[in-house]
C-alpha positions in Angstrom: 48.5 -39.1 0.3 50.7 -37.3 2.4 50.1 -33.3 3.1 52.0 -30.6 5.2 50.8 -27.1 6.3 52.0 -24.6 9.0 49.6 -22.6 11.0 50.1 -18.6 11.5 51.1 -20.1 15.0 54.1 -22.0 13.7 52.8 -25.4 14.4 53.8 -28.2 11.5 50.7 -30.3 10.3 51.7 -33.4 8.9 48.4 -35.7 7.4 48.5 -39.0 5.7 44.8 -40.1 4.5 44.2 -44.1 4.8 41.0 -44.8 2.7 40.5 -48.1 3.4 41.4 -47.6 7.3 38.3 -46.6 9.8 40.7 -45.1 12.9 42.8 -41.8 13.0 46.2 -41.5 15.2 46.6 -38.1 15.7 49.8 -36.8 17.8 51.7 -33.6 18.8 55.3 -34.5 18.5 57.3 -32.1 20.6 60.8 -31.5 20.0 62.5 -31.3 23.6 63.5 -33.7 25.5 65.9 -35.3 28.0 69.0 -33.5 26.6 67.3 -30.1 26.5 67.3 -30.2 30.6 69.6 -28.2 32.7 71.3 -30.6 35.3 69.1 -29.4 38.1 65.6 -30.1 36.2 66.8 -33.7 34.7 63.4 -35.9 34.2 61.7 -32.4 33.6 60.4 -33.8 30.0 59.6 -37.6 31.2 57.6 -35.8 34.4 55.7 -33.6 32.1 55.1 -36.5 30.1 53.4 -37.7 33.3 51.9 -34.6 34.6 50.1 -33.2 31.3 47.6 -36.4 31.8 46.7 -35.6 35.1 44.0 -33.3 34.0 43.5 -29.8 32.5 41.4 -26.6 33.9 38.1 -28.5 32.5 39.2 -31.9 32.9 40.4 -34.2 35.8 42.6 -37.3 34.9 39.4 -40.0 35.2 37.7 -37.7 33.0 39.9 -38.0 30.1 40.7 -41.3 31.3 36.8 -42.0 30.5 36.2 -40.3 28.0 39.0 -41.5 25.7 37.6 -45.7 26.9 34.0 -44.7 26.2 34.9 -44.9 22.6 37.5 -47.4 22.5 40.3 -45.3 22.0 43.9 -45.7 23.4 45.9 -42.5 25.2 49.5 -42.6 25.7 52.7 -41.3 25.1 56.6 -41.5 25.4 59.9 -39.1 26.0 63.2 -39.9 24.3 66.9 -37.6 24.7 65.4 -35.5 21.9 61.3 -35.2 21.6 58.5 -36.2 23.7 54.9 -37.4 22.2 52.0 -37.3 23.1 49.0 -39.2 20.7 45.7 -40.6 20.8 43.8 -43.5 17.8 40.7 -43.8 17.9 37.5 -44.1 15.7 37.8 -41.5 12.7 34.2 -40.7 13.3 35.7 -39.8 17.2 38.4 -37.3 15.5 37.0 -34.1 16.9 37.5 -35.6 20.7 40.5 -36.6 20.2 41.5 -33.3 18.6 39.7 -31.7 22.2 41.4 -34.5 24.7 44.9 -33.7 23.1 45.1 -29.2 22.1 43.6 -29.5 26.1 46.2 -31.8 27.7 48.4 -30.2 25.8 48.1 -26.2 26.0 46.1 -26.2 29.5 47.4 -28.6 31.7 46.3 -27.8 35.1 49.1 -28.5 37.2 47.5 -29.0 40.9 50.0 -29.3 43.2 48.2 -32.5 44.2 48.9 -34.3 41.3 52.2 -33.0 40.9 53.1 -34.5 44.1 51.1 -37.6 43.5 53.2 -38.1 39.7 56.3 -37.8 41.6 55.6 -40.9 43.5 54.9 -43.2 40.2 58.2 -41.5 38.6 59.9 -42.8 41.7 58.8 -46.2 41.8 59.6 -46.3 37.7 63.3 -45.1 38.5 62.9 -47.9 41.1 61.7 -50.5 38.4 64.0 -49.5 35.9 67.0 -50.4 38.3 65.0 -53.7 38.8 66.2 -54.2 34.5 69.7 -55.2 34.3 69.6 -54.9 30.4 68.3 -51.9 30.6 70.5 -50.3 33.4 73.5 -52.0 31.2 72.3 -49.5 27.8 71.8 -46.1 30.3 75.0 -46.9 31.5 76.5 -47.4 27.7 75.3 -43.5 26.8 76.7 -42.6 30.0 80.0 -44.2 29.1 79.8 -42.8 25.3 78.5 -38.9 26.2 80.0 -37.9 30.0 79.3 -35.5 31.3 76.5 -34.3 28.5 72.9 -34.7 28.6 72.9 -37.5 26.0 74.8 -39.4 28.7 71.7 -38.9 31.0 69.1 -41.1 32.2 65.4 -40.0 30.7 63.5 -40.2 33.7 66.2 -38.0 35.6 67.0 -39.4 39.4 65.8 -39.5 42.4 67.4 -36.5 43.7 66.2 -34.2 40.7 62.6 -35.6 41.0 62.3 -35.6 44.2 63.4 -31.8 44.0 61.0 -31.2 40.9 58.7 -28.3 42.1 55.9 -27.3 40.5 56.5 -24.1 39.7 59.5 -24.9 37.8 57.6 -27.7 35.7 54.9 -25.1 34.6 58.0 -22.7 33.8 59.5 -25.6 32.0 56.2 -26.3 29.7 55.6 -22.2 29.5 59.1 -22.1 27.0 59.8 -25.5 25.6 56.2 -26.5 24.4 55.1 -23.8 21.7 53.7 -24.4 18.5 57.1 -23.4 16.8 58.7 -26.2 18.3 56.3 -28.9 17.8 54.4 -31.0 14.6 51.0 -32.3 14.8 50.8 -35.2 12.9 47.6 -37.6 12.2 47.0 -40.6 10.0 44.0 -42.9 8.6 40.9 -41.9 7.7 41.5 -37.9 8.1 40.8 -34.7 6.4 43.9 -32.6 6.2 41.8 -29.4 5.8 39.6 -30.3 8.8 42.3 -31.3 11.2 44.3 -27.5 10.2 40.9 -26.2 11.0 40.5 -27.7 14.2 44.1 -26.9 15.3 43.2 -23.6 14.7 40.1 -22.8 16.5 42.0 -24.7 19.6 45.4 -22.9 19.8 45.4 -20.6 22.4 49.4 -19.9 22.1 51.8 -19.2 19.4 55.6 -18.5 18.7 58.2 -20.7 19.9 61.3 -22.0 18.3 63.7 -25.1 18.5 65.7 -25.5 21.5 70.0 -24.6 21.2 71.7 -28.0 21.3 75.3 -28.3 22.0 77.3 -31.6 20.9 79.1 -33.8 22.6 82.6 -33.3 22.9 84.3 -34.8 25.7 85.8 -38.3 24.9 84.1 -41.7 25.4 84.8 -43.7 28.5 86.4 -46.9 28.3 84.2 -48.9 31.1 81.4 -48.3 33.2 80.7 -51.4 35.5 78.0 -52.0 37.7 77.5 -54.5 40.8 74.5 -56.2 41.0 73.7 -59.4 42.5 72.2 -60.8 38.9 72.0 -64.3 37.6 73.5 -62.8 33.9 76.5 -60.4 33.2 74.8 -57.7 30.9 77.7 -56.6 28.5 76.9 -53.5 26.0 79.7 -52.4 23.9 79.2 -48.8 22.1 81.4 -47.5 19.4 80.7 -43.5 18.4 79.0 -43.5 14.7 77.2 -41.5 12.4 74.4 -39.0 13.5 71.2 -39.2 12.1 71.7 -37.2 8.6 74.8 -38.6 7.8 75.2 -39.9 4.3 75.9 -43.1 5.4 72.8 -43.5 7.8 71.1 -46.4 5.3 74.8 -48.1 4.6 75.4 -48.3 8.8 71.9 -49.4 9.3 72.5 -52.3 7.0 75.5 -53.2 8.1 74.4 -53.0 11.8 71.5 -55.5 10.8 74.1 -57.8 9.2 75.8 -58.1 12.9 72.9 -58.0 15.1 69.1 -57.3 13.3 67.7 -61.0 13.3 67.7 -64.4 13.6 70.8 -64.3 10.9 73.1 -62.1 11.6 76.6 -62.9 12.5 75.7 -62.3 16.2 73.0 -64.6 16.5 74.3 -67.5 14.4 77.9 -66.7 16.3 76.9 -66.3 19.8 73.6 -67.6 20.7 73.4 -70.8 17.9 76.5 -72.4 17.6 78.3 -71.5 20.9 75.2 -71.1 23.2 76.8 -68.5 25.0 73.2 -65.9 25.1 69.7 -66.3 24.8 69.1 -62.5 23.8 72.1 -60.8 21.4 71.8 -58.0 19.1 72.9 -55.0 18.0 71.3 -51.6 17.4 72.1 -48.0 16.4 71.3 -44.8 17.9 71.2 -41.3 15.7 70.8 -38.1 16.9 71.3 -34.2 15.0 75.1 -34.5 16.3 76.0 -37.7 17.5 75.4 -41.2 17.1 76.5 -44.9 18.0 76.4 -48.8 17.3 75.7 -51.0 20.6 75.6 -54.4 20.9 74.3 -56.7 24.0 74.5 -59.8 25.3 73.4 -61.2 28.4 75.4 -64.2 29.8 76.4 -66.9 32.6 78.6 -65.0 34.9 81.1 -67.5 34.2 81.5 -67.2 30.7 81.5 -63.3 30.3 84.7 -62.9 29.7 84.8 -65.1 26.8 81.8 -63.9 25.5 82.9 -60.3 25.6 85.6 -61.7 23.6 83.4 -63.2 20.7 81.8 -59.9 20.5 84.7 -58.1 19.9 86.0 -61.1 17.6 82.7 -59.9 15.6 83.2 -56.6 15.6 86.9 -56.8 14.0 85.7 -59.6 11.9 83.9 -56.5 10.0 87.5 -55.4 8.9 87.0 -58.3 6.3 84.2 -57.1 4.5 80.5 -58.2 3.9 79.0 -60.5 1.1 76.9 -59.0 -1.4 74.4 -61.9 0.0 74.7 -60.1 3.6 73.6 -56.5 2.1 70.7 -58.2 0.4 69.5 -60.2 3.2 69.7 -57.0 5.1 68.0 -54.8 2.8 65.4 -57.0 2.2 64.6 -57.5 5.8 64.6 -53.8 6.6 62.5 -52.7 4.0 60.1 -55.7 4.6 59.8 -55.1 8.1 59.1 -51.9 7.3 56.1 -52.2 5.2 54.8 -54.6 7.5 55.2 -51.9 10.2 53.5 -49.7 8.7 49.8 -51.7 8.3 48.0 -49.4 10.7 47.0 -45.8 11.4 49.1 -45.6 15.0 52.6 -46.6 12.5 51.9 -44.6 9.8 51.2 -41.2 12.3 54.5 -42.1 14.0 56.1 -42.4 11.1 55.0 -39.2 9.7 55.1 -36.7 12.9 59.2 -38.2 13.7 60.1 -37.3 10.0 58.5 -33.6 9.8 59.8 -33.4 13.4 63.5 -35.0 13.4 64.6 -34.4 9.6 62.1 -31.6 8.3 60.2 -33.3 5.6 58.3 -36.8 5.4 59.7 -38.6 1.9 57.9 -41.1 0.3 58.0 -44.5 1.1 59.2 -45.3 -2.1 62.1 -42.9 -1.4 62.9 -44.7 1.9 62.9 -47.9 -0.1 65.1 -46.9 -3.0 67.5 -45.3 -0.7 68.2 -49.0 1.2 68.1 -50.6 -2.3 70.5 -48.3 -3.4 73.2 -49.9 -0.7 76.4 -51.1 -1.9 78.6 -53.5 -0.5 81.2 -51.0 -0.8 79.1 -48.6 1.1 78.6 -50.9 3.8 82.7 -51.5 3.7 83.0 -47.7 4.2 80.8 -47.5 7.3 82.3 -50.2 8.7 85.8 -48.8 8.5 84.6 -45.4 10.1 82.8 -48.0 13.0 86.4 -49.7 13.4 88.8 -46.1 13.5 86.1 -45.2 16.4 87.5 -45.7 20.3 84.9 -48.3 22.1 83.1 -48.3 25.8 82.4 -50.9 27.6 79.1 -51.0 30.3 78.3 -53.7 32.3 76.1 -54.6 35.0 77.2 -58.1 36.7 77.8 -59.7 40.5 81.3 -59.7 39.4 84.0 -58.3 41.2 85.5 -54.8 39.6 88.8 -55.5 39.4 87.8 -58.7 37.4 85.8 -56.6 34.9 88.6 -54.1 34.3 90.9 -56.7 33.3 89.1 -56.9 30.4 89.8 -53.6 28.8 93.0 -53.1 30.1 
């Protein structure tokens, strides 16, 4: 069962009680993230994500560290363009540590200059690691291509200069205004009480108020390439298309159709590119939704040599989508969305992610039923109209290859 309060501090509290589960994931799900930075302070939300485990005004870093392994328990959490999260699982009959570990890390972080400086140097060496990923650079270089010159377009963990530059002062006076209660949902899943964890949230909140940060959309239009080079055995090829946002009415129809040209093993990009003309090993395609944007992006990483032709079967797949989809397509897809996502959903840690992002991201948390019934519902002629709003949309091109620039323009001019 599924329950939602709000404190007298504003915080959301989102439960879902597992009887047959012994563990609890319990999370505070905070909505600011990458693209609620000034230019100046990009990476502030990823370094906070850092800094708010280096210990609080009671507890060093090993200490939590400990504390959280002396029980079996797992710590972690993750910034995105629009929320960061911070969660614990654990034992259920552990709930009231993790309930201490997390309202402390989150509402008293200590912020010693020490660690401040320390987390800068492992933020570094991630921005270094991350440049190490050609896939990976080739998808931050997609959003750059699809939102210049806005914070969508932005890298997550900032860069070096803006890191580097991160004072401490300015990271406390970032936490002070965009982490309130207001602004953020506690969720927690599995064996929990929903009247003991709003009890506990209560006697822990030192703070109150808060609200939502002021988003503006993108406006300025897409970029037609963005090339990188990089002295890589593959070309990395990510194409992006602007789409719907994430409370479009057409959200479930362009999620099945984007599974039908790149979600598994037999979608028309797989069976297309990697079985029958063994042009990639890895192929897909994937869509991003935010409040007032959204794309489709697909990927493929290939020989050097044969880029140019397999940029070309990609695009042969994308237009191919003019023609329609099977009613066979829509029900393979549907039935491998909705599958995987009962199957995803088998443990505490899934079910308190699922919850805390809904509440968070759309307001309410429906029933799974609801999510189901509203793939189900699908139409091939919904999945049409999607893909006609997908085709009417200008594309960008990223890629990140040892090839020559003037090689890889030719290929949108």
């Amino acid at each position: 069962m599924i329950r939602v309060s709000q404190l007298p501090s504003g915080l959301r509290v989102v439960t879902e009680h597992m009887r047959d589960v012994r563990s609890a994931a319990l999370g505070f799900w905070v909505g600011v993230g990458a693209r609620d930075e000034e230019p100046e302070e990009a990476g502030a939300s990823h370094f906070l994500e850092h800094l708010l485990f280096k210990g609080t005004a009671t507890r060093s870093a090993a200490e939590i560290a400990e504390a959280v392994d002396a029980v079996g328990g797992e710590l972690n959490a993750f910034t995105t363009k629009d929320h960061t999260a911070f969660y614990v699982r654990l034992l259920a009959s552990d709930l009231e540590l993790g309930l201490d570990i997390l309202c402390d890390i989150m509402w008293r972080p200590a912020f010693r200059a020490g660690d401040v400086d320390s987390e800068r140097q492992v933020i570094l060496e991630e921005l270094h690691m991350q440049a190490d990923e050609p896939e990976d650079l080739a998808q931050e270089l997609l959003a750059s291509a699809l939102w210049p010159g806005h914070p969508l377009g932005r890298e997550v963990l900032g860069d070096e200069t803006t890191v580097s530059g991160m004072e401490r002062a300015r990271l406390r006076a970032y936490h002070r205004k965009r982490y309130r209660p207001g602004a953020t949902v506690f969720a927690a899943a599995g064996r929990v009480d929903h009247d003991r964890i709003v009890a506990g949230l209560a006697e822990r909140l030192t703070t109150a108020g808060g609200r939502p940060p002021r988003r503006r959309p993108p406006r300025a239009p897409a970029e037609r390439l963005v090339a990188r080079r990089h002295p890589t055995e593959q070309a990395h090829l990510a194409i992006g298309i602007p789409w719907v946002s994430r409370h479009d009415p057409d959200r479930h129809a362009a999620t099945v159709l984007t599974h039908i040209l790149g979600g598994g093993a037999s979608s028309r990009l797989f069976q297309e590119v990697r079985e029958r003309r063994g042009l990639a090993y890895a192929v897909y395609a994937y869509r991003t939704g935010y409040d007032d944007a959204g794309a489709l992006a697909v990927y493929a990483g290939t020989a050097p040599a044969r880029a140019g032709e397999t940029l070309k079967v990609l695009t042969g797949e994308l237009e191919r989508l003019a023609d329609g989809v099977t009613a066979r397509e829509v029900e393979v897809a549907t039935g491998g969305i909705v599958g995987s996502m009962a199957i995803g959903l088998e443990d505490s840690g899934a079910r308190m992610h699922r919850i805390g992002r809904s509440l968070l991201l759309h307001g309410d948390v429906p029933a799974m039923d609801q999510v189901t019934a509203a793939f189900k519902a699908v139409t091939v002629d919904d999945v049409r109209r999607a893909a006609v709003r997908l085709l009417d949309a200008p594309r960008s091109l990223a890629v990140v290859s040892p090839l020559k620039e003037d090689r890889v323009a030719r290929w949108v001019a």
